[in-house]
N, C-alpha and C positions, 0 to 999 in steps of 0.2 A: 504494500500500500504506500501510494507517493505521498508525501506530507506536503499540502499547499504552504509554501514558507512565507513569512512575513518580512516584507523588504521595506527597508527605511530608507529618507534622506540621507543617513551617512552609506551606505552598503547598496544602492541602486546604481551608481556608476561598474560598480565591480560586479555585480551578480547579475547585471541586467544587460546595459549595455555594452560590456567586455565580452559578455557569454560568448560562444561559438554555436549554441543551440537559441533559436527565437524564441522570445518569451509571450506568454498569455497573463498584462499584470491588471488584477481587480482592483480600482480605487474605491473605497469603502467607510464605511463608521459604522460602531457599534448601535445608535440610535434610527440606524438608516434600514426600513421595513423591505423596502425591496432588495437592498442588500443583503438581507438574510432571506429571502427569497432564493437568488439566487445560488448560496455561498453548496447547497449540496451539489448544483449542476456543475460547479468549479471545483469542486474535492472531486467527484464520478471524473470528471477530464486530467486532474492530476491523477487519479490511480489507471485510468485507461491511456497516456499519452507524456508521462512525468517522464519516461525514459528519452524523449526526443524534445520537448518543447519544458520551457521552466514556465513552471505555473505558480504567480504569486499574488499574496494580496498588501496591499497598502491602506494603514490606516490616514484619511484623511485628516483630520484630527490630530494625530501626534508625526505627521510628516505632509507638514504644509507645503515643503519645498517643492517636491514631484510635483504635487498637484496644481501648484501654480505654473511649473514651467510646461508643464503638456496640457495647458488650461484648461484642466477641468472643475467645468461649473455645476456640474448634474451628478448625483451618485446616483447606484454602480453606474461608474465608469469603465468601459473593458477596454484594454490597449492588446491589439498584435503588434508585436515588435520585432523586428529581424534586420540585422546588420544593426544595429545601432538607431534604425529609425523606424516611425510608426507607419504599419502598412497597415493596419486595420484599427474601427471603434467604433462598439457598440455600446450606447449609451440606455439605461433605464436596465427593468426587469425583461428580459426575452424569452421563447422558448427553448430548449436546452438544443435544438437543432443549429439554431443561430452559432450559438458558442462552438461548438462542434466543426458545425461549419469553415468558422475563423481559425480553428485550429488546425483543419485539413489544409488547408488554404498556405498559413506558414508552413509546415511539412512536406509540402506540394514541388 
């Protein structure tokens, strides 16, 4: 079972955009309804696809940094990431197909 990891402003340069595997990163808060909506569809894609894509979430709330500079205004916010830059974002609660989706799409 892949453990969705918690990436900060200090450790999002090195684990994110350093990576060699694209990443899948959820911007998120513990007060945010849709984001716990969605947080099982993001655990099932870490334990289905954690060995090819890094799947994290980010608390908006205690790392404002990220969330300012890839401006996100809406939570969950969902970034694909690959090379260094965002090729995918799905914004709000979705159906799990969506996310799925974006993660075939990196791996592609």
């Amino acid at each position: 079972m892949a453990e969705v990891q918690d990436i900060t402003d200090q450790n999002f340069e090195t684990e994110i955009l350093q990576s060699d595997k694209p990443a899948v990163v959820d911007f998120w808060a513990e007060w945010c309804a849709p984001c716990r909506q969605i947080s099982p569809i993001i655990k099932e894609l870490a334990d289905q696809y954690g060995d090819q894509v890094n799947i994290v979430k980010v608390d908006v709330d205690s790392n404002p940094g990220i969330a300012g500079r890839y401006g996100v205004r809406s939570i969950p916010t969902v970034l694909g990431i690959s090379g260094g830059q965002v090729v995918d974002q799905l914004v709000g609660a979705r159906p799990k197909g969506d996310f799925k989706a974006m993660v075939e799409k990196l791996i592609a």
